[in-house]
C-alpha positions in Angstrom: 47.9 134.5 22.0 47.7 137.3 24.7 47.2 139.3 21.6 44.2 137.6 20.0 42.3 137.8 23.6 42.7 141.7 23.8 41.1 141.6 20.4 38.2 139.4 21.3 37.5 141.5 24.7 37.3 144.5 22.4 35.0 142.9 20.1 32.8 142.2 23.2 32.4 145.4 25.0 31.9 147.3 21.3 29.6 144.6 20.5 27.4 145.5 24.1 27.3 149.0 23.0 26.1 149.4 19.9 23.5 146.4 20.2 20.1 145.9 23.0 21.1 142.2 24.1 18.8 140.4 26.6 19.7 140.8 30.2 20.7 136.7 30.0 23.3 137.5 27.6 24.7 140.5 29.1 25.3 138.3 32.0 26.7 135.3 29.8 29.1 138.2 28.5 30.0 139.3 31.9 30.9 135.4 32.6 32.7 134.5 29.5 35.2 137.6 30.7 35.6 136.2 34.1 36.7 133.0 31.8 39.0 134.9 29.7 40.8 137.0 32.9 41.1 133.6 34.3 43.0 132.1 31.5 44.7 135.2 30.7 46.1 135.0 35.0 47.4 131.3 34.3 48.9 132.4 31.0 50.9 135.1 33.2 51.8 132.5 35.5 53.1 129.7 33.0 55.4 132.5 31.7 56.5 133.6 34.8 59.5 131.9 35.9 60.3 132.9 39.6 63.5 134.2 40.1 65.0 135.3 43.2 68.0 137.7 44.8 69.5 137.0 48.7 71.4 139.4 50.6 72.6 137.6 53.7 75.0 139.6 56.9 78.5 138.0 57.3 79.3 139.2 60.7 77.1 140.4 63.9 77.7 140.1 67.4 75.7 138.4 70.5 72.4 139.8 71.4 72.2 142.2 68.4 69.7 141.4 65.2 71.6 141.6 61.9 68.8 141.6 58.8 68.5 139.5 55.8 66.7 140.1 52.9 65.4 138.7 49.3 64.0 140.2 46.0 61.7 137.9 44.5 59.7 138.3 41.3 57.5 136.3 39.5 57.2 133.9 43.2 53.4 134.6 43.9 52.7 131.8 46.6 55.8 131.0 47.5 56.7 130.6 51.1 60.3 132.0 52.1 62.1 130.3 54.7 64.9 131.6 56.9 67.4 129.5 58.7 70.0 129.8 61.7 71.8 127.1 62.4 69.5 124.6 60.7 66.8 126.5 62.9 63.7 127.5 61.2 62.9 131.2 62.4 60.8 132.9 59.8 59.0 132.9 56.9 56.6 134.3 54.9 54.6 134.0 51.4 55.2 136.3 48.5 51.6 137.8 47.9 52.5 139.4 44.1 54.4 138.4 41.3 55.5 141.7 41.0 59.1 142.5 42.1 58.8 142.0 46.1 61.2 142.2 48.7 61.4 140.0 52.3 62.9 141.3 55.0 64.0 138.8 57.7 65.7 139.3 61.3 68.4 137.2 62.5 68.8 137.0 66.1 72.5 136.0 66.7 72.9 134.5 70.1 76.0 132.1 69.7 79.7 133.3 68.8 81.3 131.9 66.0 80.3 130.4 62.7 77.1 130.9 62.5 75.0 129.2 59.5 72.5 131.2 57.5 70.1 129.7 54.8 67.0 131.1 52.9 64.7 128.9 50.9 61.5 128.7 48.8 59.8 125.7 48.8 62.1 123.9 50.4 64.6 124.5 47.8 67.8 126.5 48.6 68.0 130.4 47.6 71.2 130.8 49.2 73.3 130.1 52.3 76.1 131.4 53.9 77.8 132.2 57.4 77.6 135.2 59.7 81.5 135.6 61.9 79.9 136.0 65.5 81.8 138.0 68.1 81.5 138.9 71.8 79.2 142.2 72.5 80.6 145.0 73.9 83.7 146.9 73.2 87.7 145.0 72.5 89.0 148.5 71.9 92.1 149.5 74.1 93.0 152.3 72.1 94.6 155.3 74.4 95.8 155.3 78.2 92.6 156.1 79.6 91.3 154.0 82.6 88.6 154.6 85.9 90.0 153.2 89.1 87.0 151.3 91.4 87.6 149.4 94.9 85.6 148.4 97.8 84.5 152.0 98.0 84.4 153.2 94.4 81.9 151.1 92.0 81.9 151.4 88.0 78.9 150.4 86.3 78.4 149.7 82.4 75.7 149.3 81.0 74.4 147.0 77.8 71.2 146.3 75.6 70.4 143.4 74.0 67.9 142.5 70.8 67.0 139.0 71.2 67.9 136.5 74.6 71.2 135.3 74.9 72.8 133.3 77.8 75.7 134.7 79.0 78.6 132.6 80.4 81.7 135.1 80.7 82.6 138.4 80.4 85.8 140.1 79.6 87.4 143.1 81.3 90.8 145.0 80.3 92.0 145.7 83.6 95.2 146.1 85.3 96.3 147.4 89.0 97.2 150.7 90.5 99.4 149.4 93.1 102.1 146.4 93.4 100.8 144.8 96.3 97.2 143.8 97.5 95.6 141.8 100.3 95.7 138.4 99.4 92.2 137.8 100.2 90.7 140.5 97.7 88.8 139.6 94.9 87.8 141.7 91.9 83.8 141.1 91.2 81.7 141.5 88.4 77.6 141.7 88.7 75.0 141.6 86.2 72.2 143.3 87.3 69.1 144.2 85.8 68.0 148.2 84.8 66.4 150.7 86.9 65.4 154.0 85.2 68.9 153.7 83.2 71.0 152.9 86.6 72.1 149.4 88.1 69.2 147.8 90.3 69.6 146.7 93.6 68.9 143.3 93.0 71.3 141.1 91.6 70.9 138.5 88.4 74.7 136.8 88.7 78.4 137.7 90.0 81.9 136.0 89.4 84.9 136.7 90.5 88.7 136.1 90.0 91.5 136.7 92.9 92.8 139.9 92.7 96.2 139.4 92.5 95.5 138.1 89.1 96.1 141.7 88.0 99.3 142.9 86.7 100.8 146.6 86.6 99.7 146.7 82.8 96.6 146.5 81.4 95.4 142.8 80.1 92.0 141.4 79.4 91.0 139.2 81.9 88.2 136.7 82.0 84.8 136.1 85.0 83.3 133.3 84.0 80.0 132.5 85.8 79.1 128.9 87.4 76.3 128.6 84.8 74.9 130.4 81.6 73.2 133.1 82.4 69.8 133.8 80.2 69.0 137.2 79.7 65.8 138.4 77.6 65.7 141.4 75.4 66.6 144.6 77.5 68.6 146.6 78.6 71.4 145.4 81.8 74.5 146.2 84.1 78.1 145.3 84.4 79.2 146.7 88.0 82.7 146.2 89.1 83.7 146.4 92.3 86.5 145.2 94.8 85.6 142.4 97.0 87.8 142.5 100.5 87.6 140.1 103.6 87.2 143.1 105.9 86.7 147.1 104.5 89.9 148.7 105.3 91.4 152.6 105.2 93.0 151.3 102.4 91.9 149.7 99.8 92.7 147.7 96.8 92.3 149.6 93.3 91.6 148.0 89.9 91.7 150.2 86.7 89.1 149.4 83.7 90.3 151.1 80.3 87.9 153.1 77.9 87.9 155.0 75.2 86.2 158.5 75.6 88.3 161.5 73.9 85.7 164.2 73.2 85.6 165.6 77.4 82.6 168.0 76.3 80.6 165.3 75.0 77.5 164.4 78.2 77.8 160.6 79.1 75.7 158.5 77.5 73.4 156.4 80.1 75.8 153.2 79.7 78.6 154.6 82.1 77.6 155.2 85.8 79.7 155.5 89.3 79.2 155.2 92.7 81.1 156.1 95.6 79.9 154.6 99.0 79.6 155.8 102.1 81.7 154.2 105.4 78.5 153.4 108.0 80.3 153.3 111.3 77.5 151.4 112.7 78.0 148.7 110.8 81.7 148.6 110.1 80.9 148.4 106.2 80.3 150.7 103.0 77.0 151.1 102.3 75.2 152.3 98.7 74.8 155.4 97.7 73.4 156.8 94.5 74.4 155.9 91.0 75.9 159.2 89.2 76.9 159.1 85.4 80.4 159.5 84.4 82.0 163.4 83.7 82.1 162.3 79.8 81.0 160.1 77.1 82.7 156.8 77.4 82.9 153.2 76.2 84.4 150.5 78.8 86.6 147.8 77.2 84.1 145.0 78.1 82.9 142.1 76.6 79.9 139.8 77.2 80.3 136.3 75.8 78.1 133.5 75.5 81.2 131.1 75.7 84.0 130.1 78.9 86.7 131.7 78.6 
């Protein structure tokens, strides 16, 4: 069939060469192959069976974009779909019947099982589901740890791809010392970034007594009174110890990480402060934010679940 039109477009255009025809059926030519390119396209398209190829992620964590993808050929017209959790959060329509490929981001904001399906048409490509985890760091590999107190803050820093609400975050922690003031609390802050340093302001704290500690190292949970929702960005984790009244002495917490090349400049994610006593006031006050003496990554973990 496709043959026999190749054949009778030929005959045409040799035909208009070697013969004068009227300007009226020169045109009448020109329309007749506008007919036969027509019915030559649906030709193409009744033999074109779409057929289609889905890659989908299987794990990802909070905050982060994992991507998803399909090959289609053959699907000229058709709309892809993408869904999360039942969610509709993309599509787009495949412009070619030649071999195209649809690339999809998939915002993971919940931990867990997380449900992934891609359609055309309404009818299922392929589906699976994504393992979710916490963001941040739950290696404790190593004896390496930095002390903060009253005096001494730790900061750690974290960007995320898409909004999430935070409700916890984890810390592996332990204490330098046996005994503590029973009043102390350790605190964690989420603050928002300045110039790749902790803000002033503060978006949400929580805290746990600190006599919740033990001599060895443990992860230990600060979950906030409500979820905190935090848009794409970049943000702060500063510990600190909380104490009725600043003291000579002071309570000290320890928060591991994992950092073994010492020649290797921080990266803008771990910053310190140590403050300074003002006598007026009877109180530390803030200083400025200096980055750690190495590259290192805090065992931390933001979670958009109580723990």
């Amino acid at each position: 069939m496709r043959f026999g039109i190749v054949i009778l477009i030929l005959t045409i255009i040799l035909f208009s060469g070697c013969v004068q025809l009227p300007a009226s059926n020169i045109s009448d030519i020109g329309k007749a192959g506008e007919v036969i390119g027509n019915i030559s396209e649906k030709i193409d398209v009744q033999q074109c069976t779409p057929s289609y190829s889905a890659t989908l992620p299987k794990e990802g964590k909070i905050g982060k974009n994992a991507v998803a993808s399909v090959v289609a050929t053959c699907a000229k017209g058709k709309k892809i779909e993408l869904f999360l959790n039942e969610e509709k959060i993309g599509e787009e329509v495949v412009n070619s019947n030649d071999e195209s490929t649809v690339t999809f981001s998939v915002p993971f904001k919940t931990e867990g099982a997380n449900t992934i399906k891609i359609s055309s048409n309404g009818e299922l490509i392929k589906s699976g589901e994504a393992s979710v985890s916490p963001l941040g760091s739950n290696d404790t590999s190593g004896v390496k740890n930095d002390a903060f107190s009253a005096k001494d803050l730790i900061a750690s820093g974290f960007e995320i791809e898409n909004e999430i609400g935070v409700k916890s975050v984890g810390v592996f922690l332990k204490k330098l010392y046996s005994t503590s003031f029973k009043s102390s609390r350790i605190v964690v802050e989420i603050r928002p970034n300045d110039n790749d340093a902790p803000a002033e302001s503060i978006i949400a704290t929580a805290a746990v007594p600190f006599d919740k500690l033990t001599m060895n190292e443990r992860w230990i949970w600060f979950n906030f009174n409500e979820s905190v929702n935090l848009k794409k960005g970049r943000y702060w984790l500063v510990f600190r110890v909380e104490q009725e009244k600043a003291e000579i002495i002071n309570d000290v917490a320890n928060i591991h990480y994992v950092g073994e090349d010492t020649e290797k400049k921080a990266g803008w994610y771990s910053k310190k402060m140590t403050l300074e006593w003002d006598k007026k006031e009877g109180d530390y006050k803030e200083t400025e934010w200096q980055p750690a003496n190495y590259d290192r990554i805090y065992s931390v973990l933001i979670s958009s679940e109580t723990h």
